[in-house]
N, C-alpha and C positions, 0 to 999 in steps of 0.2 A: 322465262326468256332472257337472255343477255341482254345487255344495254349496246347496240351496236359501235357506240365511241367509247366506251372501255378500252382500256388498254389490258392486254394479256401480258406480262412482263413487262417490256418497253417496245411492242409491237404491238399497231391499232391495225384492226384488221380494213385488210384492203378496199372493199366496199363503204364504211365505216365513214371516217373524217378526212374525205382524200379528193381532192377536184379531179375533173376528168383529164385537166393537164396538169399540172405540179413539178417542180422543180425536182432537180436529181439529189440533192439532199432534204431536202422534205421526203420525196419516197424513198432514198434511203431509211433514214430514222425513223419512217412510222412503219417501215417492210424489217427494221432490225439487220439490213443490210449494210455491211459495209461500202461509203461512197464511192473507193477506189471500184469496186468491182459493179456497183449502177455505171458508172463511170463506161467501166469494160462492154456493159451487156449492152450499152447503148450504141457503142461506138463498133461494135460488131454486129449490131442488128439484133439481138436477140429477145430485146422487148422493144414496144414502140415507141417512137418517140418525134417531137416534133420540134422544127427550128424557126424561132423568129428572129432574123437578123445575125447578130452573134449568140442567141443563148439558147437552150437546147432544154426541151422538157420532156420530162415522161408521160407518153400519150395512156395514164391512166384508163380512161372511156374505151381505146382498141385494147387494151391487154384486159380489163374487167368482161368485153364483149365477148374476147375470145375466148375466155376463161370459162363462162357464161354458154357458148356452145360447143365449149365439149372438148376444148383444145386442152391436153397437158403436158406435152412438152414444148419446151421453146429451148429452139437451138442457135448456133451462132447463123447468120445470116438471114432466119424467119424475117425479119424487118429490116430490110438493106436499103439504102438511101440510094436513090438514084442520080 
């Protein structure tokens, strides 16, 4: 069995060593994503995400959930801020 906090190259997998909300460079770096484009997917809706005040996190727990049942693609506006 894998060590689930292994890193595969310089991507831990997402399950792994990741809170259910995490900042947009924290899950850049541990997705091997570049920031500018977390940056994008957030601010288009395309993965979730949550705001406190001014700062803006990646809702880890709803994108793992959806992932989890069954969801595979995520497109621009799947999570649109109301």
């Amino acid at each position: 069995m894998t060590n689930p906090n292994s890193k595969q190259g310089n991507v831990v997998a997402l399950g792994a060593a990741i809170e259910n909300l995490t900042s947009i460079v924290t899950f850049a770096s541990a997705s091997g994503i570049p920031v500018e484009e977390v940056v994008e997917w957030v601010e288009n809706g395309t993965i979730p995400s949550a705001r406190f005040a001014d700062f803006i996190m990646v809702d880890v727990g709803k994108l793992r959930a959806d992932l989890l049942s069954g969801k595979k693609e995520f497109k621009e506006g799947d999570y649109d801020h109301d």
